[in-house]
DRENDO-1510 file (C-alpha; in Angstrom, 1 decimal, always signed):
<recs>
REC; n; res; u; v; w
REC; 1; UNK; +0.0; +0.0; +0.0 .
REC; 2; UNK; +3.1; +2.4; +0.3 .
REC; 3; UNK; +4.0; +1.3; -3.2 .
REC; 4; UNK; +5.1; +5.1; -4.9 .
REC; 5; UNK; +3.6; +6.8; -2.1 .
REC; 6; UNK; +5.5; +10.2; -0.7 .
REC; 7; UNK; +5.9; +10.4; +2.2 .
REC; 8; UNK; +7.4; +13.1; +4.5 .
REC; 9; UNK; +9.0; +13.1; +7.8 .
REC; 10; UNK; +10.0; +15.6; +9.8 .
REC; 11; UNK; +12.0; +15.0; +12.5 .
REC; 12; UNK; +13.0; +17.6; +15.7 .
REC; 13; UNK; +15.0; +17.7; +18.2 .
REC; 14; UNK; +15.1; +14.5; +20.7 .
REC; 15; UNK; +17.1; +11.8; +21.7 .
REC; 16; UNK; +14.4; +9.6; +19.9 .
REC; 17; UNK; +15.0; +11.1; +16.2 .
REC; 18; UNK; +17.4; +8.4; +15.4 .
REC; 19; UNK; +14.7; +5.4; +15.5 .
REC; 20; UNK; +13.5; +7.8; +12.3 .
REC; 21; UNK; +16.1; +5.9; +10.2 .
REC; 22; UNK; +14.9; +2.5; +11.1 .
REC; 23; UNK; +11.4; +3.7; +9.7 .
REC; 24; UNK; +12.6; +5.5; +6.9 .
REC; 25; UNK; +14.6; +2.1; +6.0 .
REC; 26; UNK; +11.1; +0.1; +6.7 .
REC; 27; UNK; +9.4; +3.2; +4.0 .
REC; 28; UNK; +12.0; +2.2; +1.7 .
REC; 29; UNK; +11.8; -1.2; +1.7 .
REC; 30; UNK; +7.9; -1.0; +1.2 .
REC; 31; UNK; +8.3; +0.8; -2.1 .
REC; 32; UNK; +7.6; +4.4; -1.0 .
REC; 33; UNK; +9.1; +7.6; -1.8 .
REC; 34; UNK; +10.7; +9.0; +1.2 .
REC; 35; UNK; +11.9; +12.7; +2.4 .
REC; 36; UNK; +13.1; +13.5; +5.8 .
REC; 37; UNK; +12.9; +17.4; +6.9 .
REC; 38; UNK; +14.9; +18.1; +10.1 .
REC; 39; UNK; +15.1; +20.8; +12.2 .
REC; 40; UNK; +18.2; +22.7; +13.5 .
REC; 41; UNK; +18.6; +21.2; +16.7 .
REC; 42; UNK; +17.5; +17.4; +15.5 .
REC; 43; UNK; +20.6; +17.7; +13.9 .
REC; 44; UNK; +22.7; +17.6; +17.0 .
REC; 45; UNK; +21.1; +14.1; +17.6 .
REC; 46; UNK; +21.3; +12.3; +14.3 .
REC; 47; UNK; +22.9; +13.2; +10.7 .
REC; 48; UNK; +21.2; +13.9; +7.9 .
REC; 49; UNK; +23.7; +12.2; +6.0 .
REC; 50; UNK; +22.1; +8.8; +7.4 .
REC; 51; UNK; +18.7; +9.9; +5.7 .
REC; 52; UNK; +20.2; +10.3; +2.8 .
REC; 53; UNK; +21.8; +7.1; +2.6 .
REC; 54; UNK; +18.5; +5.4; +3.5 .
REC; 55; UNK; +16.5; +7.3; +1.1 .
REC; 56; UNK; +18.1; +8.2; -1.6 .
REC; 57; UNK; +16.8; +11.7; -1.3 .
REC; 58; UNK; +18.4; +14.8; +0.2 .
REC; 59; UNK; +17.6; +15.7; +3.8 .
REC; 60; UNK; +16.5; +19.5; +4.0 .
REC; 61; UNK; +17.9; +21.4; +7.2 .
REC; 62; UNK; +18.3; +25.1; +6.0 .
REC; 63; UNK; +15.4; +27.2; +4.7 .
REC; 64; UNK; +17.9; +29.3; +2.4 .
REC; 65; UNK; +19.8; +26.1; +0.9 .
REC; 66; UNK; +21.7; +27.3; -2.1 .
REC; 67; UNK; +22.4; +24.0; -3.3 .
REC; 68; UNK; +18.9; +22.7; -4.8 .
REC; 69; UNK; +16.6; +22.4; -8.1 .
REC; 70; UNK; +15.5; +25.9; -9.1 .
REC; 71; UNK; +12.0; +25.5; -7.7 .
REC; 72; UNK; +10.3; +26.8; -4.3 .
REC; 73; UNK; +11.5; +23.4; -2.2 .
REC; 74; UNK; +9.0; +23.4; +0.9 .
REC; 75; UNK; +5.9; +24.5; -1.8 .
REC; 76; UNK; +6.9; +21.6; -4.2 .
REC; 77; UNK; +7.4; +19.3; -1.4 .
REC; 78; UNK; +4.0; +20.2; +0.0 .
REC; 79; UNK; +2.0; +19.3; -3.3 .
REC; 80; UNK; +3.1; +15.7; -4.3 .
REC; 81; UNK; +2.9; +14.1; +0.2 .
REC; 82; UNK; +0.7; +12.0; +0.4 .
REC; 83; UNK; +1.2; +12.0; +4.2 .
REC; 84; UNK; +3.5; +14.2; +6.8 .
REC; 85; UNK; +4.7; +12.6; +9.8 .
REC; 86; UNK; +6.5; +14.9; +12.4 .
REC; 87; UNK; +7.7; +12.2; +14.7 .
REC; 88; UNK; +9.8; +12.9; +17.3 .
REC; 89; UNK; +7.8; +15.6; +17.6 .
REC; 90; UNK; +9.1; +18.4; +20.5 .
REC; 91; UNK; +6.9; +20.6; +22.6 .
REC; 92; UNK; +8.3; +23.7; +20.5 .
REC; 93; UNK; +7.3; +22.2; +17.2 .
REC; 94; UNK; +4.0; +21.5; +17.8 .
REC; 95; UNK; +3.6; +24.7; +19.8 .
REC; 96; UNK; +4.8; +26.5; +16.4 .
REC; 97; UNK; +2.4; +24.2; +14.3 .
REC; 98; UNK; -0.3; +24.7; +16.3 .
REC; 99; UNK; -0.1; +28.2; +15.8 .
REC; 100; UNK; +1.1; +28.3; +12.6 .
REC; 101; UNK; +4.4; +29.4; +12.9 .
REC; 102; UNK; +6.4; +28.8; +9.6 .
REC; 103; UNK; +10.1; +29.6; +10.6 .
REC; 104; UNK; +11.8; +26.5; +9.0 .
REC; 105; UNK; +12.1; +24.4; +6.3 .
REC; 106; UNK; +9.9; +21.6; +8.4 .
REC; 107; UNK; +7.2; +24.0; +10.5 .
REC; 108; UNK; +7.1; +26.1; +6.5 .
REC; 109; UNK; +6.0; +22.6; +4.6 .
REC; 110; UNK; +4.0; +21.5; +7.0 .
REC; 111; UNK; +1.9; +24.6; +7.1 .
REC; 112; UNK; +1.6; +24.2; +3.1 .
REC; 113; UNK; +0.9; +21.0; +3.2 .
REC; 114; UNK; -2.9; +19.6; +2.4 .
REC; 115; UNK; -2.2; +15.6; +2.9 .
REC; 116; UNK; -3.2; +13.7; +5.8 .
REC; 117; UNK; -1.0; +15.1; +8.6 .
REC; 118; UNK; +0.2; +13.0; +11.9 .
REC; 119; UNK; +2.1; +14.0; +15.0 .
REC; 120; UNK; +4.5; +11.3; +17.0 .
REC; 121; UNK; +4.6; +14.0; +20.9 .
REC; 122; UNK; +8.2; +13.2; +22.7 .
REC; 123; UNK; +8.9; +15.0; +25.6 .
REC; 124; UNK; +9.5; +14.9; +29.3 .
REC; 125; UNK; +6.7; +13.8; +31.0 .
REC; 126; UNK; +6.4; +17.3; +32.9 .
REC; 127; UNK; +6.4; +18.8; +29.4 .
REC; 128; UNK; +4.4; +16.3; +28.0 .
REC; 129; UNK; +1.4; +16.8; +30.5 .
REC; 130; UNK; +1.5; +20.6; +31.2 .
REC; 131; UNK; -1.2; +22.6; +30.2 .
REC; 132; UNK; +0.1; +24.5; +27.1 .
REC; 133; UNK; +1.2; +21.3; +25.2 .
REC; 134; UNK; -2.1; +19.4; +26.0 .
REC; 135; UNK; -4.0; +22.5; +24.6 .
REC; 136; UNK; -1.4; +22.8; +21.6 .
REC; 137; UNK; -2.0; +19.3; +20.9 .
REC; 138; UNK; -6.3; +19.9; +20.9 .
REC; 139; UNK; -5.5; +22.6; +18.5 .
REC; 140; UNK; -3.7; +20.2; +16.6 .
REC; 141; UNK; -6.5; +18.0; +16.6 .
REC; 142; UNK; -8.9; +20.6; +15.9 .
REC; 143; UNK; -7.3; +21.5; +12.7 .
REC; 144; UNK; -7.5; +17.8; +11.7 .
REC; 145; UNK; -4.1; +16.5; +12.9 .
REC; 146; UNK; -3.9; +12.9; +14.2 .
REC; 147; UNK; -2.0; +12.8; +17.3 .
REC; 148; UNK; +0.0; +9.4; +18.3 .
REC; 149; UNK; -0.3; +8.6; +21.7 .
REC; 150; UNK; +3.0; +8.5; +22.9 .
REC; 151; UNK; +4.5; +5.3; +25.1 .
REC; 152; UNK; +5.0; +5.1; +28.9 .
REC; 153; UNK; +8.3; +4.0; +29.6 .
REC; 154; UNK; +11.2; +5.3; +31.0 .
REC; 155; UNK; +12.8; +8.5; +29.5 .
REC; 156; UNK; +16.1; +9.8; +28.7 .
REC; 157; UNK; +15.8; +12.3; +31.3 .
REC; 158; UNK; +15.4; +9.2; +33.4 .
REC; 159; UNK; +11.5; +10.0; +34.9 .
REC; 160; UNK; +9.3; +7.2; +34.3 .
REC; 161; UNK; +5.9; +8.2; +32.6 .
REC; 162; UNK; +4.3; +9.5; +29.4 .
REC; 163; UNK; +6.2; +10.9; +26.4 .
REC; 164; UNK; +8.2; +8.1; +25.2 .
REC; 165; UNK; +7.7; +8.3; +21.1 .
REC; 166; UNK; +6.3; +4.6; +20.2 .
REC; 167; UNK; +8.7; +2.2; +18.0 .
REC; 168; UNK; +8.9; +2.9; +14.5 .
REC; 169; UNK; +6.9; -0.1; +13.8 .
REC; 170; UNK; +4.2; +1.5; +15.2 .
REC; 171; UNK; +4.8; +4.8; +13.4 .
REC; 172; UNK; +4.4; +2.9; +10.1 .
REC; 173; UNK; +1.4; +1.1; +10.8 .
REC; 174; UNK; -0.2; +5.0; +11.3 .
REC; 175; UNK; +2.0; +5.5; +8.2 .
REC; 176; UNK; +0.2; +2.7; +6.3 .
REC; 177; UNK; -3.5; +3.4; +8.1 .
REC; 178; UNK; -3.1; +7.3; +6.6 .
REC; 179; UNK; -2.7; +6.0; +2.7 .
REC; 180; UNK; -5.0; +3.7; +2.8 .
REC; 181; UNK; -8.3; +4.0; +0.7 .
REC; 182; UNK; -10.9; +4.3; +2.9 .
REC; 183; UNK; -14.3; +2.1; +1.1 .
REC; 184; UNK; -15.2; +0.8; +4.2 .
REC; 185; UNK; -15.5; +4.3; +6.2 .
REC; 186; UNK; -17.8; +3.8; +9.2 .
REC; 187; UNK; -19.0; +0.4; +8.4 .
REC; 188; UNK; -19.0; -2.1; +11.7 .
REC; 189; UNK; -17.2; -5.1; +10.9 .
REC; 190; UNK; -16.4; -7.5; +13.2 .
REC; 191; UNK; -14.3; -10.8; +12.4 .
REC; 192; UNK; -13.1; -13.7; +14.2 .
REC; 193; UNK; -9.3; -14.9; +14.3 .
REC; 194; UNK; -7.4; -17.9; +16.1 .
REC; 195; UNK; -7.6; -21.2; +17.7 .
REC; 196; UNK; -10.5; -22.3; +20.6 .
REC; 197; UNK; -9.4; -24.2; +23.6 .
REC; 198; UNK; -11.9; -26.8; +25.0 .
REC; 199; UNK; -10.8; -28.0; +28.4 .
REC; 200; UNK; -10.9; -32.1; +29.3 .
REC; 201; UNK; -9.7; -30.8; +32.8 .
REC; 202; UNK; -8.3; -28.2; +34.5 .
REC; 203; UNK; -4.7; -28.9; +32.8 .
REC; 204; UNK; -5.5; -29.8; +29.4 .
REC; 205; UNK; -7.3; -29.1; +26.7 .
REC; 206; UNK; -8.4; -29.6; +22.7 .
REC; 207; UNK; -7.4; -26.8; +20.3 .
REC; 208; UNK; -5.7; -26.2; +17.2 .
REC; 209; UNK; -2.6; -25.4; +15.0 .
REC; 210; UNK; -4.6; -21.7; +14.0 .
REC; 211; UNK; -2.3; -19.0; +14.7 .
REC; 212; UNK; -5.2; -16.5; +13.9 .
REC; 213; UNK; -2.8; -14.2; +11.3 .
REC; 214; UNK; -5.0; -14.7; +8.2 .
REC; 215; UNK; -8.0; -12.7; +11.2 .
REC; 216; UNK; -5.6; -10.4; +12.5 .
REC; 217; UNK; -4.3; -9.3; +8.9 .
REC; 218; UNK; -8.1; -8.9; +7.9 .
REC; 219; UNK; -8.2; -6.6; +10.6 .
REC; 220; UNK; -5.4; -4.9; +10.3 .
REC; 221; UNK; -6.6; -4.3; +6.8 .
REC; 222; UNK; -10.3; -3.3; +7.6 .
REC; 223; UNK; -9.1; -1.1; +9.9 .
REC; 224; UNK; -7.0; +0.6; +7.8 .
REC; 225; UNK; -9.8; +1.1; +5.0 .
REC; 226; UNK; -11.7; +3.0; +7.7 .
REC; 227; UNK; -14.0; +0.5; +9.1 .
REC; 228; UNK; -14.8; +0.1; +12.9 .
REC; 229; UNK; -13.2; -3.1; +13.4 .
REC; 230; UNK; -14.5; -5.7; +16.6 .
REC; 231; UNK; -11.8; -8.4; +16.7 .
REC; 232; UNK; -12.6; -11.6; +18.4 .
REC; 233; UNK; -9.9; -13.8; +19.2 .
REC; 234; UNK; -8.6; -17.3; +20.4 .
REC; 235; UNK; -5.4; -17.3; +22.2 .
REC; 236; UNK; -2.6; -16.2; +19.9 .
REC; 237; UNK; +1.0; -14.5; +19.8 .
REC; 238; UNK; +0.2; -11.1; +18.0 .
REC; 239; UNK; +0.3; -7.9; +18.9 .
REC; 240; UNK; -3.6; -6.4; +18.4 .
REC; 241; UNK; -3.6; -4.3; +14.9 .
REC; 242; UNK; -3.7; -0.9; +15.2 .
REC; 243; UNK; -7.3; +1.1; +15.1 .
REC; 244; UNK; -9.2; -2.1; +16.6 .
REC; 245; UNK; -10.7; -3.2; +19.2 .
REC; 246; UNK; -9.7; -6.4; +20.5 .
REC; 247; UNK; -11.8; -9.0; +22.7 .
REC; 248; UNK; -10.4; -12.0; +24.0 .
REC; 249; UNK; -11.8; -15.4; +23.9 .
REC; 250; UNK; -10.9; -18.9; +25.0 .
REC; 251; UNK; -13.9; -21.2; +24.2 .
REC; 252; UNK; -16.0; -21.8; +21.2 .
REC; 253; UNK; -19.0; -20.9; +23.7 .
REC; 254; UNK; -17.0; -18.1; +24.9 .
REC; 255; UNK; -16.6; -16.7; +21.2 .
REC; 256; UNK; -20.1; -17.7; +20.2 .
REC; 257; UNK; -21.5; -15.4; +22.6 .
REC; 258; UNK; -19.3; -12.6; +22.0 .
REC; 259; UNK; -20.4; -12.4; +18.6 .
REC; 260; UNK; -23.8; -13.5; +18.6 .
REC; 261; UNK; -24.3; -10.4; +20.9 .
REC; 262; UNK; -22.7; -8.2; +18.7 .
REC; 263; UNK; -23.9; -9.6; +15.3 .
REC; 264; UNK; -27.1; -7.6; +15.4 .
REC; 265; UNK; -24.6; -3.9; +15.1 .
REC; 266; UNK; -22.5; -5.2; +12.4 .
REC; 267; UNK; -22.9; -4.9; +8.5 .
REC; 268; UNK; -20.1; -6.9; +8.0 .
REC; 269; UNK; -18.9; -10.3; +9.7 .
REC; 270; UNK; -16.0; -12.4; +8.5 .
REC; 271; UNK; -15.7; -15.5; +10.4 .
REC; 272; UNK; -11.8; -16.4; +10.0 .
REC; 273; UNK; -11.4; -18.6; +13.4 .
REC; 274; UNK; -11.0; -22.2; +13.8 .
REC; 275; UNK; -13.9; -23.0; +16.1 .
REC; 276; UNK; -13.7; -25.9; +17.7 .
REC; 277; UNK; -17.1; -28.6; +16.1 .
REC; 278; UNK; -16.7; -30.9; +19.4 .
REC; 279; UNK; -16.2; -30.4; +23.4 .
REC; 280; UNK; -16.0; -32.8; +25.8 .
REC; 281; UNK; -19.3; -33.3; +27.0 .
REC; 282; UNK; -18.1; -33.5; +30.7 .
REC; 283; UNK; -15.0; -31.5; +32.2 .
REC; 284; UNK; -13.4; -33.3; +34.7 .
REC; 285; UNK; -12.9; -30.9; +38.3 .
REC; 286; UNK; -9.3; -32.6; +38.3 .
REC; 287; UNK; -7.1; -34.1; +37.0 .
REC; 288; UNK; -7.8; -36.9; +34.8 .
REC; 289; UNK; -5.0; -39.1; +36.2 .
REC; 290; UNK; -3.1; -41.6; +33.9 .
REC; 291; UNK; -3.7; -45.1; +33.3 .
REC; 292; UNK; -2.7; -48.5; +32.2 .
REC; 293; UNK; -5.6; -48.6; +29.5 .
REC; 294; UNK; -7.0; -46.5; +27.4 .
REC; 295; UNK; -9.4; -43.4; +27.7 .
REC; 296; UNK; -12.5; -42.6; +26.2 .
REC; 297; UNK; -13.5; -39.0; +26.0 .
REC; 298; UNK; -17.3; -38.2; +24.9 .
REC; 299; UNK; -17.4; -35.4; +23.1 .
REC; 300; UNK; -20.4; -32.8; +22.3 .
REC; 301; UNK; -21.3; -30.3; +19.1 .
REC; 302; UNK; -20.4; -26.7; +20.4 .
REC; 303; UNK; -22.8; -23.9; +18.3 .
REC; 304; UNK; -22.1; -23.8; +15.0 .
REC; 305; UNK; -21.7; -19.8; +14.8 .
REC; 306; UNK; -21.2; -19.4; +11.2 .
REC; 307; UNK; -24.9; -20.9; +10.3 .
REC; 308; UNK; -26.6; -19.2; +13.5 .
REC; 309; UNK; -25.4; -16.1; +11.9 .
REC; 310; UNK; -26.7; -17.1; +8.3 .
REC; 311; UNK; -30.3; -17.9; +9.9 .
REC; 312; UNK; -30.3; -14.6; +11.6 .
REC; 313; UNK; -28.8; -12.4; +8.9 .
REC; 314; UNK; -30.7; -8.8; +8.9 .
REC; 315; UNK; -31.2; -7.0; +5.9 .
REC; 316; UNK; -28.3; -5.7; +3.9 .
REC; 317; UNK; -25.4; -7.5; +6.3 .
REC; 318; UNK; -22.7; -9.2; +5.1 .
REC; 319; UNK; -21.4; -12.7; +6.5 .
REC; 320; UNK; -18.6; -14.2; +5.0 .
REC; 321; UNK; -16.7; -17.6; +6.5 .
REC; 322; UNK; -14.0; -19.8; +6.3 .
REC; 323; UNK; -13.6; -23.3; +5.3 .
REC; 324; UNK; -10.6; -25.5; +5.5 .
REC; 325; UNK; -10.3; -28.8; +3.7 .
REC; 326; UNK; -8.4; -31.3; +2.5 .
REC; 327; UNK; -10.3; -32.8; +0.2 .
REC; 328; UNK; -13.3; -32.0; -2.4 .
REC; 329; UNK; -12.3; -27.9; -1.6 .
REC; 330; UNK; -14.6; -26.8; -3.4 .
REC; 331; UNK; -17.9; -28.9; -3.7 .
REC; 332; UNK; -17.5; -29.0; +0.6 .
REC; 333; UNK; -17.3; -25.2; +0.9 .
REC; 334; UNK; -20.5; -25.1; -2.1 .
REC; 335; UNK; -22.3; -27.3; +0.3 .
REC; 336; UNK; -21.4; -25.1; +3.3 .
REC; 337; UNK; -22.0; -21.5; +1.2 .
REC; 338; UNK; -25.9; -22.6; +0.5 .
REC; 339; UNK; -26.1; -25.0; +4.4 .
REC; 340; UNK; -24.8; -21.9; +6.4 .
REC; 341; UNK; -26.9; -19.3; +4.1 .
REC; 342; UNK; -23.8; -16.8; +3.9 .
REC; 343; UNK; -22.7; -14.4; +1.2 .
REC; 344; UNK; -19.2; -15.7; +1.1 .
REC; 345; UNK; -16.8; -18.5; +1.5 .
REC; 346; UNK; -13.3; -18.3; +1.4 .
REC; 347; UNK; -11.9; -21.9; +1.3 .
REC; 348; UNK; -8.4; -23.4; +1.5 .
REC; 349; UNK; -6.5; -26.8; +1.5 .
REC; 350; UNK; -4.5; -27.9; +4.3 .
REC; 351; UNK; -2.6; -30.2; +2.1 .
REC; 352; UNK; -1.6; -27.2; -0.5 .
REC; 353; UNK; +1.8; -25.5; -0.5 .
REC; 354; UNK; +1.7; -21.9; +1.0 .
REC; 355; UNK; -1.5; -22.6; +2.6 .
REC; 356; UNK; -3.0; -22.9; +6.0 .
REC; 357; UNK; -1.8; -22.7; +9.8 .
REC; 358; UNK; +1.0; -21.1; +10.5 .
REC; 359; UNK; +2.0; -19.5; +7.7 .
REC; 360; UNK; +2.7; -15.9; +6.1 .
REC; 361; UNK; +1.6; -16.3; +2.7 .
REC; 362; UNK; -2.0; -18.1; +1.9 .
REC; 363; UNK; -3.6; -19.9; -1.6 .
REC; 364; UNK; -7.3; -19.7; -1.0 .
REC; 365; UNK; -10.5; -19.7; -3.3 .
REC; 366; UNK; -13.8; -17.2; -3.1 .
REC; 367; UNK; -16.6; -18.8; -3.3 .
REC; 368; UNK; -20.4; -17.3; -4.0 .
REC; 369; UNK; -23.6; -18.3; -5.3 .
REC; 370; UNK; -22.5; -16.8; -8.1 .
REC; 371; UNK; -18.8; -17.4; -8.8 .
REC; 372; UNK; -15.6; -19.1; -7.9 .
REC; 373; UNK; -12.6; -17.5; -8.3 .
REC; 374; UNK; -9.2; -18.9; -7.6 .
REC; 375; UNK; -6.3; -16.4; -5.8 .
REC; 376; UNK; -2.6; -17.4; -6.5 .
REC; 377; UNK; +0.3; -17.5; -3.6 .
REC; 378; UNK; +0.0; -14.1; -1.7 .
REC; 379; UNK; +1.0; -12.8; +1.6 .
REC; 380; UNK; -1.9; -13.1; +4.3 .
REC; 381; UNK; -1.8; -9.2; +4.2 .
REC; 382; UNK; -2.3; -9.2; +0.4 .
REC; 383; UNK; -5.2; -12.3; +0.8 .
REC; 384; UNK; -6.5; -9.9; +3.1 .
REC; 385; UNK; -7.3; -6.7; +0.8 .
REC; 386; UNK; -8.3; -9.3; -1.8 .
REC; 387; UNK; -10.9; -10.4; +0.2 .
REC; 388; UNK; -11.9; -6.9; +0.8 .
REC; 389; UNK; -12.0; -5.7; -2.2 .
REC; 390; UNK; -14.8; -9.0; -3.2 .
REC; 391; UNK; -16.8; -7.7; -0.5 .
REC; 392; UNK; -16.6; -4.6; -1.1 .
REC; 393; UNK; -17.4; -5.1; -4.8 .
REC; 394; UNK; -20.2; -7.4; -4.2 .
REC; 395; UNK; -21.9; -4.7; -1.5 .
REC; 396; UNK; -22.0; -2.1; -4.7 .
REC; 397; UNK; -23.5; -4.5; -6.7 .
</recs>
């Protein structure tokens, strides 16, 4: 998504402004066309020499620069970003940009600057929380900045507390959430993600191998196309996307109640989990101790979510589930498409190379009453906007 983009960063004067190069790498790497802007003092903390390495671009420090293209730099700069990130940002800088102060090159192009605009606050925590900044940083808002929350940690100053700029991972996924087309502005759209544990005892339990990233990059994805994203999870090792809200689950029932509740708000639902079909019917209050010979375990359907959702589908929502197989792909997910009454299946095979638990990339197939179309090898992240984009498309039609 950062493919060509231009992207600006300005970078002031904190101990913080060299984790800018490990984003402006991570811009690079992701295709986009990257320009850092530094103020006089950031340059007593990192040199723009190591910008320009990373980017290929020049790094602007002086206003009156001699040494450039005969054009108006900071007006020319302004009219091809795509987005402005001022990250670390100081308490001077945004007191100047709230105000609109234009007395260098960075404060200058960001006040001509009509893109999407985001501020990274590092500070002291003193400075951080007084008054002035707070209000400085409403202004901001007011005048359509985004402001990124900053971390609480301990500070170079060594105080303990607010105003620790976030890790340049996190930078670039507001990077990546401020490019993105937004077709799914203020749509409600919850989906499911990971693995369901069903306890035999207090110690053990069936579950398994889903590592919920084929959910988590839908997510990620909805989120960043403007949706209000609900995301209902098994037990996983991810970090919760950006712009979502996150509720944590262990059971099937557990996760069959969380979204059955919330079905009725929703106009989308994509149902990415593996849900347990079976629980033990009885869970032992201890221990089930070992034994010579062998154990028999009677086992129980749990709710089958997916069709519950089908049978109470109101008008104008849109379900869409996930089938895994490893054999007959596609007549089993036709069967399930028209059993389950949804709008969409997206089914895989286990057995196919790329494809299911565990894995970064994904080969799955989109299945509808009225088509089937087969997606090649992708990243989960690119499976993800595919599958967005079907939806989307079939919402218009």
């Amino acid at each position: 998504m950062l493919k060509d983009k231009n992207v600006i960063l300005g970078v002031t004067g904190s101990i913080a402004a060299y984790k800018i190069a490990y984003l402006a790498s991570a811009l690079k790497k992701q295709g986009a066309n990257v320009h850092v802007i530094m103020t006089k003092n950031a340059t007593n903390f990192i040199n723009p020499i190591t910008f320009e390495t990373l980017t290929g671009n020049k790094c602007i420090t002086d206003t009156f620069d001699r040494n450039f293209e005969m054009k108006v730099e900071h007006v020319a700069l302004a009219k091809i970003a795509d987005v402005f990130l001022i990250a670390p940002a100081s308490a001077n800088v945004i007191a100047k940009a709230a105000h609109g102060i234009a007395d260098d090159m960075l404060t200058t192009t960001l006040l001509a600057c009509t893109c999407k605009k985001l501020v990274s606050p590092a500070m002291n925590t003193a400075m951080f929380e007084n008054p002035v900044t707070q209000d400085n940083l409403t202004t901001l808002k007011k005048y359509g900045f985004e402001i990124i929350n900053p971390a609480c940690g301990y500070l170079a100053c060594g105080d303990t507390g607010n105003g620790k700029m976030p890790e340049p991972d996190v930078l670039l996924k507001y990077i990546e959430n401020a490019v993105s087309k937004k077709d799914l502005l203020g749509k409600n759209v919850l989906i499911t993600a990971g693995p369901t544990k069903e306890a035999l005892d207090p110690v053990r339990y069936i579950t398994n191998h889903s590592t919920g990233k084929m959910g988590y990059a839908l997510a990620k994805a909805a989120a960043n196309r403007g949706a209000n994203v609900t995301l209902v999870s098994g037990e996983v090792n991810l970090d919760t996307p950006v712009f979502v809200n996150r509720v944590d689950i262990s059971s099937a029932k557990e996760m069959a109640d969380v979204v059955l509740n919330k079905s009725a708000d929703q106009d989308i639902i994509i149902k990415a989990a593996a849900v347990a079909d079976y629980r033990p019917k009885e869970v032992a209050a201890n221990k089930i101790k070992k034994a010579d010979d062998s154990l028999t375990i009677e086992l129980e359907r749990t709710t089958d979510i997916l069709k519950t959702l089908g049978q109470n589908k109101k008008a104008g929502q849109f379900i869409c589930g996930f089938s895994m197989e490893t054999e007959n792909m596609i007549e089993h997910t036709k069967e399930k498409l028209a059993k389950k009454n949804v709008d969409l299946m997206i089914a895989n095979n286990l057995k196919t190379e790329g494809a299911g638990f565990g894995t970064d990339t994904n080969v799955v197939t989109l299945i509808s009453k009225d088509f089937v179309k087969e997606l090649p090898k992708m990243s989960k992240d690119d499976v993800a906007d595919a599958i967005l984009d079907e939806i989307t498309e079939m919402l218009l039609s």
